[in-house]
C-alpha positions as semicolon CSV with decimal commas, in nm:
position;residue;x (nm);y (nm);z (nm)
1;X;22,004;-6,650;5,208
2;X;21,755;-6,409;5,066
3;X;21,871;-6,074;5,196
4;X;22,036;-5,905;4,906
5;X;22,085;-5,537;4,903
6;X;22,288;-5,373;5,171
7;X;22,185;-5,331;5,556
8;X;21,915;-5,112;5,437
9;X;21,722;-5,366;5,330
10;X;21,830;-5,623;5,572
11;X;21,665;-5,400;5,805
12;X;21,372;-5,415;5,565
13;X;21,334;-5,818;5,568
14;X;21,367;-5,799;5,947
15;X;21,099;-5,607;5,954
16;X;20,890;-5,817;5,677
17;X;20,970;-6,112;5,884
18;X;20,946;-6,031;6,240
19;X;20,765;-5,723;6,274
20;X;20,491;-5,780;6,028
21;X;20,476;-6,136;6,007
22;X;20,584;-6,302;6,299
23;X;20,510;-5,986;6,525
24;X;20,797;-6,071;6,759
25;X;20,870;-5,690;6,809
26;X;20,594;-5,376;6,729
27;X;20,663;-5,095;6,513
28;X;20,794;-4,859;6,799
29;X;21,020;-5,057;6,941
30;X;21,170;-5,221;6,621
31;X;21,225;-4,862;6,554
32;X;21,380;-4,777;6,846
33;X;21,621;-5,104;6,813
34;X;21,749;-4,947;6,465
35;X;21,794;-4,599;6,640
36;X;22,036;-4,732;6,875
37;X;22,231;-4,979;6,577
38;X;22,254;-4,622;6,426
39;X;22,431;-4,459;6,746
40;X;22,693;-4,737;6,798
41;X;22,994;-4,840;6,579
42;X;22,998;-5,179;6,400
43;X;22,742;-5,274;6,140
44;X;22,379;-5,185;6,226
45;X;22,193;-5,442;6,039
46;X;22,403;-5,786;6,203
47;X;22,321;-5,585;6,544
48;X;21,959;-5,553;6,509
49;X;21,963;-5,896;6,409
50;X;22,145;-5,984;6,717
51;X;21,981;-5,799;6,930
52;X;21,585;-5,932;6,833
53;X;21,789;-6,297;6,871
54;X;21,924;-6,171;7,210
55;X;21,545;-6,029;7,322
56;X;21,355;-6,383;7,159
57;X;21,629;-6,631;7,393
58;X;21,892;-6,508;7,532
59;X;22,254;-6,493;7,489
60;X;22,192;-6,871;7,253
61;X;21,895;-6,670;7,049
62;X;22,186;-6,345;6,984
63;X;22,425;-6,620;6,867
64;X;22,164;-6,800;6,644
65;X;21,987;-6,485;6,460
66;X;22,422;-6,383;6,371
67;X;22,445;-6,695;6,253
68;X;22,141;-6,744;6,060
69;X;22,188;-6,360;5,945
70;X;22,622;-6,450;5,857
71;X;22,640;-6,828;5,769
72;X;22,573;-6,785;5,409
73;X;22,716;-6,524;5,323
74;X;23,060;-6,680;5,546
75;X;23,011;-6,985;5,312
76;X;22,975;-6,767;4,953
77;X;23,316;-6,600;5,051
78;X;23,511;-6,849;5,224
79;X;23,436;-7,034;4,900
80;X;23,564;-6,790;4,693
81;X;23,871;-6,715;4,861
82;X;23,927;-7,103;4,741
83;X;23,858;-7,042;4,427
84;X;23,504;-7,226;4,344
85;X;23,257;-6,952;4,346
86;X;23,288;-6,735;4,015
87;X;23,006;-6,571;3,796
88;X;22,988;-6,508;3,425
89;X;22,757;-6,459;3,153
90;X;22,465;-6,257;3,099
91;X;22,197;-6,471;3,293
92;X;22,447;-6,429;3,600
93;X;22,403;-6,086;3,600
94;X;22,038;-6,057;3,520
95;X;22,034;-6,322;3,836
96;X;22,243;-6,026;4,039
97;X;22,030;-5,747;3,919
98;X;21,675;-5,903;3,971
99;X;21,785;-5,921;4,350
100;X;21,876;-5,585;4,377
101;X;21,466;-5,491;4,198
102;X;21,375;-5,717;4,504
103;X;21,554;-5,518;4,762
104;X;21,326;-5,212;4,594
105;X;21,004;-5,371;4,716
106;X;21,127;-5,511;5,045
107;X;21,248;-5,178;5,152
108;X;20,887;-4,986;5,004
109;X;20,701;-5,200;5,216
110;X;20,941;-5,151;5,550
111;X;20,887;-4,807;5,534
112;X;20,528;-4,798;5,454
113;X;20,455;-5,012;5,709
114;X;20,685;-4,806;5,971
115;X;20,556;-4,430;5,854
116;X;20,193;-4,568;5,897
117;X;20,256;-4,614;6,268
118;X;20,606;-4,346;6,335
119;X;20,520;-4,044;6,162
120;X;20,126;-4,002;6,199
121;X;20,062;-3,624;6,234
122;X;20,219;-3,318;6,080
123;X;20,555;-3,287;6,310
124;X;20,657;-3,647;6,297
125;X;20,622;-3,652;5,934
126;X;20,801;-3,307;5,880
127;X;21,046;-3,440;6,122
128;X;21,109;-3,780;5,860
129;X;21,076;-3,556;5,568
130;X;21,348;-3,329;5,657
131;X;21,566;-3,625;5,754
132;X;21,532;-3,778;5,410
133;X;21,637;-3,471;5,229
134;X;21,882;-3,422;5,492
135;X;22,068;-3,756;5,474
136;X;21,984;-3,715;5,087
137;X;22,212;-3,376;5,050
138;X;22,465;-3,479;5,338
139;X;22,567;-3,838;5,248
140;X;22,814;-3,940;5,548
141;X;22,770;-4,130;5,872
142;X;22,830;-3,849;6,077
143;X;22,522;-3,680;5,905
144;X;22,265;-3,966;5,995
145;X;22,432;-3,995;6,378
146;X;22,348;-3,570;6,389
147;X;21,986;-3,634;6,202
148;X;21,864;-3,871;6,506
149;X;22,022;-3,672;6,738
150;X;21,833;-3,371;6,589
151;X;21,528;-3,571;6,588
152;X;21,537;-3,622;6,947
153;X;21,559;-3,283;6,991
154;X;21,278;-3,200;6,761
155;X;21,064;-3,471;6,939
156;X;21,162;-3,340;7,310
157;X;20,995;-2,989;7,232
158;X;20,727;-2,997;7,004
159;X;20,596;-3,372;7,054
160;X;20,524;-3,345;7,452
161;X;20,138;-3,248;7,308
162;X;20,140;-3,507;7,057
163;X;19,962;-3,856;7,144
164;X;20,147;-4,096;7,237
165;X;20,182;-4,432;7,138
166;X;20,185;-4,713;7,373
167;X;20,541;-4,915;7,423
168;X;20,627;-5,250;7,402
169;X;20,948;-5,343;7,607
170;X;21,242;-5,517;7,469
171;X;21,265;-5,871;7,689
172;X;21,607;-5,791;7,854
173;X;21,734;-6,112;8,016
174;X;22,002;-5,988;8,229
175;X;22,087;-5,714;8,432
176;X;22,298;-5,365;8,375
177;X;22,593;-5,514;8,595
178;X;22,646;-5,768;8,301
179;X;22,536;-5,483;8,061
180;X;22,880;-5,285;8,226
181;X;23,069;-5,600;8,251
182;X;23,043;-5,670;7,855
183;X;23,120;-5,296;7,800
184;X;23,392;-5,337;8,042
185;X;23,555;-5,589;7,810
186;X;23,479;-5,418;7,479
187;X;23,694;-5,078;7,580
188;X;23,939;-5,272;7,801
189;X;24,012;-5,543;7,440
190;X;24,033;-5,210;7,250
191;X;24,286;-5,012;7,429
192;X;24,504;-5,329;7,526
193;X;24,503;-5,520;7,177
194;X;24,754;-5,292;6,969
195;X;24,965;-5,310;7,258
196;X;24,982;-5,674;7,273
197;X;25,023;-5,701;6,858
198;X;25,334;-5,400;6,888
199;X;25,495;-5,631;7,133
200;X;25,450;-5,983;7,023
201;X;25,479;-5,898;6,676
202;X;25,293;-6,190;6,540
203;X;25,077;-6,186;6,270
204;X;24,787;-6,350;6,379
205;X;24,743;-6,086;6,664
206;X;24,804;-5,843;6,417
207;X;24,480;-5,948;6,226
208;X;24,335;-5,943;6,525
209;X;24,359;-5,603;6,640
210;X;24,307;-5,454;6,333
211;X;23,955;-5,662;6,245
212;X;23,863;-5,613;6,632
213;X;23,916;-5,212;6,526
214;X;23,741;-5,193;6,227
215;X;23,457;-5,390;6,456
216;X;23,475;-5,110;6,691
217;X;23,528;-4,754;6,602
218;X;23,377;-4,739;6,199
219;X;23,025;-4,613;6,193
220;X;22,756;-4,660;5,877
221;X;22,842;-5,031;5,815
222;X;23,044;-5,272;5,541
223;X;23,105;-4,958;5,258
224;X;23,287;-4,752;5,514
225;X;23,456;-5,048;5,671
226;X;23,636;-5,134;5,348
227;X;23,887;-4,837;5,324
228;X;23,990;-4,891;5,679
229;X;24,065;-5,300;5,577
230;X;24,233;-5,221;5,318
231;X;24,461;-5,003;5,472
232;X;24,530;-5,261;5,750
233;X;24,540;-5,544;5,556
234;X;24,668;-5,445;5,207
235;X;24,935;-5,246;5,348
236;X;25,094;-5,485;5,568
237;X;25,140;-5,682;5,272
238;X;24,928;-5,997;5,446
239;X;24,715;-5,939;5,141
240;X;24,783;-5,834;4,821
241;X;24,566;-5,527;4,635
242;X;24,457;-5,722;4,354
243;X;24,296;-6,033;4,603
244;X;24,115;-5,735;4,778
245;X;23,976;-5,615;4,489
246;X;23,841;-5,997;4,345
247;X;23,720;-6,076;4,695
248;X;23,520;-5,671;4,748
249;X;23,373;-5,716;4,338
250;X;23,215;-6,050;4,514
251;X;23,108;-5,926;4,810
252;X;22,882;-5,744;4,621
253;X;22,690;-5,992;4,517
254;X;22,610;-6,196;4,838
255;X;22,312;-6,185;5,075
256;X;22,389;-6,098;5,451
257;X;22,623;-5,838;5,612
258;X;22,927;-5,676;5,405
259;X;23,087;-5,727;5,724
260;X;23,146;-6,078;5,615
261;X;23,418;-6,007;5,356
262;X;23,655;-6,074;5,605
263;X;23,584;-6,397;5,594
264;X;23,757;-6,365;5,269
265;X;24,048;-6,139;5,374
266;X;24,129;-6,396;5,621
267;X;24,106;-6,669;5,430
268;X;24,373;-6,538;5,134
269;X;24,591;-6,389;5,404
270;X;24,925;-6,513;5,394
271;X;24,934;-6,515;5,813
272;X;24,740;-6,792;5,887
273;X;24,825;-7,234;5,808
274;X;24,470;-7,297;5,692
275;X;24,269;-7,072;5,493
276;X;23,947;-7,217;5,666
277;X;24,082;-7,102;6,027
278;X;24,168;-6,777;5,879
279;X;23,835;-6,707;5,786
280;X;23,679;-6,810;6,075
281;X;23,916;-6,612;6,295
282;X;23,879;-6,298;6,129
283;X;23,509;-6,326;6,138
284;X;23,486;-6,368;6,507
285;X;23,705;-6,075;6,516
286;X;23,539;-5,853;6,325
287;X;23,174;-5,893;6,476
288;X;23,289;-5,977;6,900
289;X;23,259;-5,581;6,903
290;X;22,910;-5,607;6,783
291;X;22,778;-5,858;7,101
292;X;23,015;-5,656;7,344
293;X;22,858;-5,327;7,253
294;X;22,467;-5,462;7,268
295;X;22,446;-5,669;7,504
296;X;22,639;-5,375;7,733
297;X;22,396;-5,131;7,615
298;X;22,086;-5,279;7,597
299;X;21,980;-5,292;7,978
300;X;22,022;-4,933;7,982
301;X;21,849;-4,848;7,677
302;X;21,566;-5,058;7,800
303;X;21,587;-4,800;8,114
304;X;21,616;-4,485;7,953
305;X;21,299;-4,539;7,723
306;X;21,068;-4,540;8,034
307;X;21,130;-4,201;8,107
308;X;20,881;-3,939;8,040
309;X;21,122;-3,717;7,828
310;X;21,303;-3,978;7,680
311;X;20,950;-4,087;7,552
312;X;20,907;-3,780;7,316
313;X;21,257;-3,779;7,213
314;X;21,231;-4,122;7,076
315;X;20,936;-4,024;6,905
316;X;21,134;-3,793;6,712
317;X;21,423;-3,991;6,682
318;X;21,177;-4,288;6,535
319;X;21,091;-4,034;6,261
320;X;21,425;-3,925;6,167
321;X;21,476;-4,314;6,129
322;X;21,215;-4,357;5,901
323;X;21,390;-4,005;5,705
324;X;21,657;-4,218;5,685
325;X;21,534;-4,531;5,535
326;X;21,340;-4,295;5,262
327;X;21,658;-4,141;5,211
328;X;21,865;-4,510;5,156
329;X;21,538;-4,594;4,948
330;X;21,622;-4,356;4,654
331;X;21,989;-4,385;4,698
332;X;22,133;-4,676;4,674
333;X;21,853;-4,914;4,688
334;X;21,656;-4,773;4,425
335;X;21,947;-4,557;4,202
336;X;22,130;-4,904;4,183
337;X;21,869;-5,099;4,092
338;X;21,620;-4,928;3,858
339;X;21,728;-4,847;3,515
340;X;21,454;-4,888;3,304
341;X;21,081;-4,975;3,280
342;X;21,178;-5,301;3,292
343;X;21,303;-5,300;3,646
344;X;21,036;-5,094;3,769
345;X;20,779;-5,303;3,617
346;X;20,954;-5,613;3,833
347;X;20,960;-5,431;4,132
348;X;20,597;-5,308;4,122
349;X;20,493;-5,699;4,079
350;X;20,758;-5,777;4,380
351;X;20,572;-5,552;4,575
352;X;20,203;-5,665;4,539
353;X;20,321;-6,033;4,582
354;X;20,472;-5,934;4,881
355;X;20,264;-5,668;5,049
356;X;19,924;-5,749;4,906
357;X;19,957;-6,130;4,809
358;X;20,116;-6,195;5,163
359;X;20,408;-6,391;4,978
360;X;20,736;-6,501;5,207
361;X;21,039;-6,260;5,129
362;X;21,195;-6,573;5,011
363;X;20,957;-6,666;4,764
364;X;20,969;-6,301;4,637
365;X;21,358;-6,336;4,594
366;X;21,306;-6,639;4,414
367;X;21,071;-6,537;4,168
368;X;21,290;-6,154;4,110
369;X;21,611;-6,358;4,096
370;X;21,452;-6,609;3,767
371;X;21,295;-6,324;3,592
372;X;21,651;-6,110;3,581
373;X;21,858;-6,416;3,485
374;X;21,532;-6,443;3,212
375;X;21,470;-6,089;3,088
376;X;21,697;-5,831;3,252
């Protein structure tokens, strides 16, 4: 409900919330959860969130946290797509823009809190540094996939001196035979799918396969997700261009994952009886990717940080993470959300609330969200 801004800062209320607060996860291997949401398709944020639900209980815990994460956002947009949800007016969007100051603070204190423990010493923070301007100059997904990958490298060679920080495992509740099995199913759904839709030509399968796609194989979350939607969806004439549009100006103004807007698309698509059950189905389709993929590679990942060498390399690639969050800080978190003194006066007072006053991210939202409807 509170966790406007993009996955950037979703990543930074997760870590508010469950690093810092509730200290169900420490810094190193929150960190190392975000580097592997970064290496896998599907939407990063919803797959850290699964994955902390999947390391608290279980396979019931992973469904919970992408609930709690989805729900509202699923609600917002399902009601939109029937035509109650609408905003107007000038407090509306002081209301919109006072949670996008918020998002400012949240993500500040993420990455203060995760340099203080990541990037101590002078390679670790040259390695974030030159990330951020990195990711800054080269804006793609490709680019950040390359920047841990160069981090890794960077942390392999010059970090084996370095001291290291002691690891806290992720609680893995099941073994790498169901980690293969689940991977198993994700490749074996993806190559079969447009198959099955080609042959049965029915519409519902159609949606299927191409949200189950977009689930699977687009990298850097909801922005880059869009074009490939709209292509699938727009084109085959199951929704029309100008219902896309409405339903992406809206998603824009929700909490939770952008991967939700196809709640929407579902919903006003002419191939289903009921636009509840398309919105439902499409959901499901669009995130089963996201629990194939981590709950298949999880129990290795869990492995592969024991080793010796893999230790330094994720002590690099932890510092090219934290690159990359400075590097989402100025643009778009901040660039979208501070335009005058105004803003950055809100955001400074967000930010003592919440880092130095020890006020709940929700209170914070709250509080931003009234003074933009008042005075932004």
């Amino acid at each position: 409900l509170t966790s406007f801004g993009g996955p950037i800062a979703h990543l930074g209320y997760f870590h508010n919330e469950l690093v810092s607060r509730r200290k169900w996860i420490d810094e190193r291997a929150y960190a190392d959860l975000v580097a592997l949401c970064q290496f896998i398709p599907g939407p990063a944020s919803s797959q850290v969130g699964i994955a902390l639900g999947l390391s608290r209980a279980s396979y019931l815990g992973a469904l919970a946290a992408w609930l709690g994460f989805t729900l509202p956002s699923f609600i917002i947009l399902t009601s939109f797509a029937f035509g109650i949800s609408e905003l107007h007016g000038p407090i509306h969007l002081g209301y919109l823009h006072g949670l996008k100051v918020v998002a400012v603070a949240v993500v500040a204190h993420a990455i203060w809190g995760m340099s203080v423990q990541l990037c101590s010493g002078k390679i670790r923070a040259t390695i974030a540094l030159s990330a951020a301007i990195l990711a800054s100059l080269i804006s793609s997904a490709i680019t950040q996939v390359l920047i841990i990958f160069l981090g890794a490298i960077v942390g392999l060679v010059f970090l084996r001196n370095e001291e290291q920080l002691p690891q806290v495992s992720f609680i893995v509740n099941f073994s790498k035979k169901i980690g293969i099995l689940f991977l198993g199913l994700f490749f074996i759904i993806l190559a079969v799918l447009p198959f099955i839709a080609n042959h049965f030509d029915n519409p519902i399968i159609k949606q299927f396969d191409s949200f189950y796609r977009a689930g699977s194989l687009v990298f850097g979350g909801g922005h880059v997700v869009l074009p490939l939607l709209k292509n699938e969806i727009v084109n085959s004439e199951m929704v029309s261009n100008e219902a896309f549009m409405a339903g992406y100006g809206a998603a824009q103004a929700i909490p939770g994952p952008l991967f939700t807007f196809s709640a929407y698309l579902g919903a006003v698509s002419t191939a289903f009886p009921s636009k509840l059950l398309g919105a439902t189905f499409c959901l499901l389709a669009i995130f089963l990717p996201s629990f194939l993929l981590i709950v298949g590679v999880l129990p290795f990942w869990e492995n592969l940080r024991k080793y010796a060498n893999m230790k330094f390399a994720i002590s690099g690639i932890n510092a090219s993470v934290v690159g990359l969050l400075i590097s989402a800080f100025y643009n778009p978190v901040w660039s979208s959300a501070i335009y005058n003194v105004k803003d950055f006066s809100l955001a400074i007072g967000a930010f003592l609330i919440l880092v130095f006053w020890k006020f709940p991210p929700w209170f914070v939202v709250i509080f931003c969200a009234i003074i933009g409807g008042l005075f932004l």
